[in-house]
C-alpha positions as CSV (number, residue, x, y, z in Angstrom):
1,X,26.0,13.9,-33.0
2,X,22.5,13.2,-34.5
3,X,19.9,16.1,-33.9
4,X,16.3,15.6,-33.5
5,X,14.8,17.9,-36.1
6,X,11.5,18.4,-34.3
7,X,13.1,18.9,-31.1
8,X,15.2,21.8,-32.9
9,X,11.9,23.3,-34.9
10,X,10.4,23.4,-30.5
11,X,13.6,24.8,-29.1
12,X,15.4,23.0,-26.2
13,X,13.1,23.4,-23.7
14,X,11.4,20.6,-25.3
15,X,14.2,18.1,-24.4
16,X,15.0,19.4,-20.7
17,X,13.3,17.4,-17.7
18,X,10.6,20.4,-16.4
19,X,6.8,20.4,-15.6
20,X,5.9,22.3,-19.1
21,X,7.9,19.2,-21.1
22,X,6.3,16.6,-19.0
23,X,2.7,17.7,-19.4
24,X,3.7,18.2,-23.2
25,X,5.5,14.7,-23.9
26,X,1.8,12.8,-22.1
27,X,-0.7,14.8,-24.1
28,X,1.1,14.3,-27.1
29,X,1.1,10.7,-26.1
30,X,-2.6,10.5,-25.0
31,X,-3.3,12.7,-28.5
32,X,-1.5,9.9,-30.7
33,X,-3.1,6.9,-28.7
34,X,-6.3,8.3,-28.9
35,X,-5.8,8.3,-32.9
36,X,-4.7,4.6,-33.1
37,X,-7.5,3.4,-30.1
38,X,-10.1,5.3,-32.8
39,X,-9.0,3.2,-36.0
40,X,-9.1,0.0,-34.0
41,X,-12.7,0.9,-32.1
42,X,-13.8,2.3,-35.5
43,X,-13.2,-1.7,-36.7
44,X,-15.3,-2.9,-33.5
45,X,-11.1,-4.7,-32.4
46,X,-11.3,-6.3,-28.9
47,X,-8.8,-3.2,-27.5
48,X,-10.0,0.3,-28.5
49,X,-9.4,3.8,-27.5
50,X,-9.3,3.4,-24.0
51,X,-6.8,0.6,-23.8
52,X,-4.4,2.6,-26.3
53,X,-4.6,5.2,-24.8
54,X,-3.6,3.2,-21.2
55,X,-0.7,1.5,-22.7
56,X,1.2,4.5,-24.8
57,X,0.5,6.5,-21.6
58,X,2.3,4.0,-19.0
59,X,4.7,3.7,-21.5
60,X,5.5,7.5,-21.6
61,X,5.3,8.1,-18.0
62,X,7.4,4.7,-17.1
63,X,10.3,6.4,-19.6
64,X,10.4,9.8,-18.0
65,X,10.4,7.9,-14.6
66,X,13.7,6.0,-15.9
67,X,15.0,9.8,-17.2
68,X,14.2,11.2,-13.8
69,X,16.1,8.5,-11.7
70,X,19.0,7.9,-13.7
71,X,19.5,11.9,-14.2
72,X,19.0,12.2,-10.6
73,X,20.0,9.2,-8.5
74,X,22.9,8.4,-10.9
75,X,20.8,5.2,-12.6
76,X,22.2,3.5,-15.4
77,X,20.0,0.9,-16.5
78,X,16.4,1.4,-17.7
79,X,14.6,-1.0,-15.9
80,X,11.1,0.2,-15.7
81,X,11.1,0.7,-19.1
82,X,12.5,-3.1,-20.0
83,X,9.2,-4.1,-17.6
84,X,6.8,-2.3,-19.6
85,X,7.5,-4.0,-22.7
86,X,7.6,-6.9,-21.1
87,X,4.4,-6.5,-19.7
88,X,2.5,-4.5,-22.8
89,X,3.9,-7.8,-24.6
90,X,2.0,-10.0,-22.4
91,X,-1.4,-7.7,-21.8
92,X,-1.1,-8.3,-26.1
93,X,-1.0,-11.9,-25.8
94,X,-4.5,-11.8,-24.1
95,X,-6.6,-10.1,-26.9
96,X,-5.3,-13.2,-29.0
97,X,-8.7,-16.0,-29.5
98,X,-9.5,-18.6,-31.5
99,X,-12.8,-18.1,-33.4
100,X,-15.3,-21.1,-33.8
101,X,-13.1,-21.3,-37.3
102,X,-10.2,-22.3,-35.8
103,X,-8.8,-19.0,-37.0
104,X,-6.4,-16.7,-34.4
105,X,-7.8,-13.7,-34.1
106,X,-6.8,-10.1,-32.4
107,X,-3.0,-10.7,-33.8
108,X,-2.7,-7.3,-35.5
109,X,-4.3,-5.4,-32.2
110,X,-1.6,-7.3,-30.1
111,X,0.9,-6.4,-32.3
112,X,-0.6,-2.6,-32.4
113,X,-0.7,-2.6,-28.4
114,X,3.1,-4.0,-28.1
115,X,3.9,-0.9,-30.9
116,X,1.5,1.4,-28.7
117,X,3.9,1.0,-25.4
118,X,6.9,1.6,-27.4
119,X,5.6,4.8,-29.1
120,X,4.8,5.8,-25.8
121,X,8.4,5.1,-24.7
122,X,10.2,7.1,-27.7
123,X,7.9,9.9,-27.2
124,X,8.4,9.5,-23.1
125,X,12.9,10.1,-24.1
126,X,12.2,12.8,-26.1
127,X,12.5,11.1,-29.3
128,X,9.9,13.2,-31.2
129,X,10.9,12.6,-34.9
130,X,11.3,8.8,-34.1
131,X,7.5,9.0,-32.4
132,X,6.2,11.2,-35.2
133,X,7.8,8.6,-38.4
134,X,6.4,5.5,-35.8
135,X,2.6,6.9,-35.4
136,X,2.5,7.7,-39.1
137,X,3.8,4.1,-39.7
138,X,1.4,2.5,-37.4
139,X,-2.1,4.3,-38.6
140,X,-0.7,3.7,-42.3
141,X,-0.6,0.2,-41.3
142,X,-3.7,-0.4,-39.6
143,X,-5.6,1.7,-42.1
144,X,-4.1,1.9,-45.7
145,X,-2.1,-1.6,-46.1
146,X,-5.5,-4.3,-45.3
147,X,-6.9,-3.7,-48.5
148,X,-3.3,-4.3,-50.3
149,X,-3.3,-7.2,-48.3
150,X,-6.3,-8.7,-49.4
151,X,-5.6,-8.1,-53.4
152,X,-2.5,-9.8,-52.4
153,X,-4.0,-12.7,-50.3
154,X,-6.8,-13.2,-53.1
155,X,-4.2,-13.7,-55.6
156,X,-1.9,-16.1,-53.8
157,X,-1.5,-19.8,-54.7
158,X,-2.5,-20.7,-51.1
159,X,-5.6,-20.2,-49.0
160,X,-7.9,-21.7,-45.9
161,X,-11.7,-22.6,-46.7
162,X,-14.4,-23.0,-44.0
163,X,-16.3,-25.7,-45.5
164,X,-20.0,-26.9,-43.9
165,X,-21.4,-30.0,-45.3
166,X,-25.1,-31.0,-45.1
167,X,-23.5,-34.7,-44.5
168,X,-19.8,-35.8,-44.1
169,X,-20.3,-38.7,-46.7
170,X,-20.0,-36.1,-49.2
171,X,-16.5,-34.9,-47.9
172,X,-15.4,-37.8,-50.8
173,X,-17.3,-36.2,-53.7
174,X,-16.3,-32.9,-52.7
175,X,-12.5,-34.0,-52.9
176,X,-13.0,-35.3,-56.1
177,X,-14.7,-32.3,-57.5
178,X,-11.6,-30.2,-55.9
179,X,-8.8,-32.1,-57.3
180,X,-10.6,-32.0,-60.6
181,X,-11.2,-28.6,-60.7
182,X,-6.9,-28.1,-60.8
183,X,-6.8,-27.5,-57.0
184,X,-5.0,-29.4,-54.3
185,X,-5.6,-30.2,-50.7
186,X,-3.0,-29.7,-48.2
187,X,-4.4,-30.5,-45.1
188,X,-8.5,-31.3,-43.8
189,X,-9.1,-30.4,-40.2
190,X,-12.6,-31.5,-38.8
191,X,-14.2,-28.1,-36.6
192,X,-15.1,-29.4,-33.4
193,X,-17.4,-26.5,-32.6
194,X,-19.3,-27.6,-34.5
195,X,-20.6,-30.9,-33.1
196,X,-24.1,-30.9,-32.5
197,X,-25.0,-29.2,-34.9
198,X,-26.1,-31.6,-37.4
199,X,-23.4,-30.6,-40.3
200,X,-20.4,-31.6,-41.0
201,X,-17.3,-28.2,-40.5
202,X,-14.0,-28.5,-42.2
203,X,-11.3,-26.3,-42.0
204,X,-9.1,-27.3,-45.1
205,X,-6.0,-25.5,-46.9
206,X,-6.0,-25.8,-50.4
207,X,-3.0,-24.8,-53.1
208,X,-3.8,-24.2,-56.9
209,X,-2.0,-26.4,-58.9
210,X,-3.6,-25.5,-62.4
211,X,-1.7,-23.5,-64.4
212,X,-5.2,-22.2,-65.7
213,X,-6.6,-20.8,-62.7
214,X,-3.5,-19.6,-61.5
215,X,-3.9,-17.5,-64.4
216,X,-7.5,-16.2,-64.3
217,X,-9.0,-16.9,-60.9
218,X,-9.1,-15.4,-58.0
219,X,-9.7,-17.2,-54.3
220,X,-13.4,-15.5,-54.6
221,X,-14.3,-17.0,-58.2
222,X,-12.9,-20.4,-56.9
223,X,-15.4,-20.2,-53.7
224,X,-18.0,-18.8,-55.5
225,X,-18.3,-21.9,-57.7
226,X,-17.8,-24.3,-55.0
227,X,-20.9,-22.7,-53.5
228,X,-22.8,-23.5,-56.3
229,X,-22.9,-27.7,-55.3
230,X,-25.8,-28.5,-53.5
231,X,-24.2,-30.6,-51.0
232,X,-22.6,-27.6,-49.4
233,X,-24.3,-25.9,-47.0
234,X,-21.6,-23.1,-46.6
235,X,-18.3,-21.8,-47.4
236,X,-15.9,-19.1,-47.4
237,X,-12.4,-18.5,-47.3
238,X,-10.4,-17.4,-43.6
């Protein structure tokens, strides 16, 4: 049989069904959100520390509900549990936007939210080691792995510009100067936010091909001397 070590190092009070294990199980729950809701708030996210700390609670207090009526109605199925994963799933899906860029945004906090609800449900069963190496995994996520992320995104042979042209008869010359420069244009999608505005927005995904800069340049070095034509009004990478 497989032990719970932190559940051992409390004693087994902490995993029988009594007021002093309920009121333990939701603070712990409402401490850990409260630590994930502050890295995303601290990052100005669309969900912050309230709305953690909402979802990891309902999912803690939905799982001891299951524990409570299949221990003493004779239950066998955890069907309140099932719905709140179903529905932390879907209250994810709504913090998910398109920018003006055309670029999804909110997809890590949905993600975090959907992980919040489950962290609440491990910790709700009593499954403190599994909460513990889950929360640790989470915050390491949110707050260690972006900036590994973006070394490896600035080195890859792929990447999205958002291009503004002072005039979209020099879309041409700036294809020319791209293909030229060693790079290669996998798709040109016109922003329509962008309308009225008197320029002319591009989103466009664009490969290195050049063996050259594959070598020695980054996504930033590439942009940077784009910028440098006059016919561009802006451009950065998304």
């Amino acid at each position: 049989m497989i032990t719970d070590p932190i559940a051992d190092f409390l004693g087994i009070w902490s995993t029988q069904l009594t007021a002093y294990t309920l009121l333990f199980r939701i603070g712990m729950s409402a401490l850990l959100s409260a630590l994930i809701g502050w890295e995303r708030s601290s990052k100005r996210h669309s969900a912050g520390f309230r709305t953690f700390m909402i979802v990891t609670l309902s999912g803690t207090v939905v799982m001891l509900l299951d524990i409570y009526l299949n221990t003493f109605f004779g239950g066998k199925f955890f069907i309140l549990s099932a719905v709140a994963v179903i529905s932390s799933a879907r209250i994810a899906t709504r913090t998910l936007f398109f920018s003006s860029r055309n670029q999804i945004m909110g997809l890590t906090t949905a993600v975090s939210l959907w992980c919040s609800c489950i962290l609440g449900l491990t910790l709700g069963a009593g499954l403190y080691t599994i909460t513990a190496i889950l929360f640790v995994t989470i915050l390491l996520c949110l707050s260690k792995l972006p900036s590994l992320e973006f070394f490896l995104k600035n080195r890859s042979n792929h990447f999205e510009i958002h291009l503004e042209l002072k005039n979209s008869l020099n879309l041409q010359n700036f294809v020319s100067t791209i293909r030229k420069l060693g790079l290669t244009i996998d798709a040109i999608e016109m922003n329509p936010a962008y309308a009225n505005s008197g320029l002319s927005v591009y989103s466009i995904a664009i490969s290195i091909s050049s063996a050259e800069l594959k070598k020695y340049k980054t996504h930033k070095e590439i942009i940077e001397a784009l910028r440098t034509i006059d016919y561009i009004y802006h451009i950065e990478e998304i």
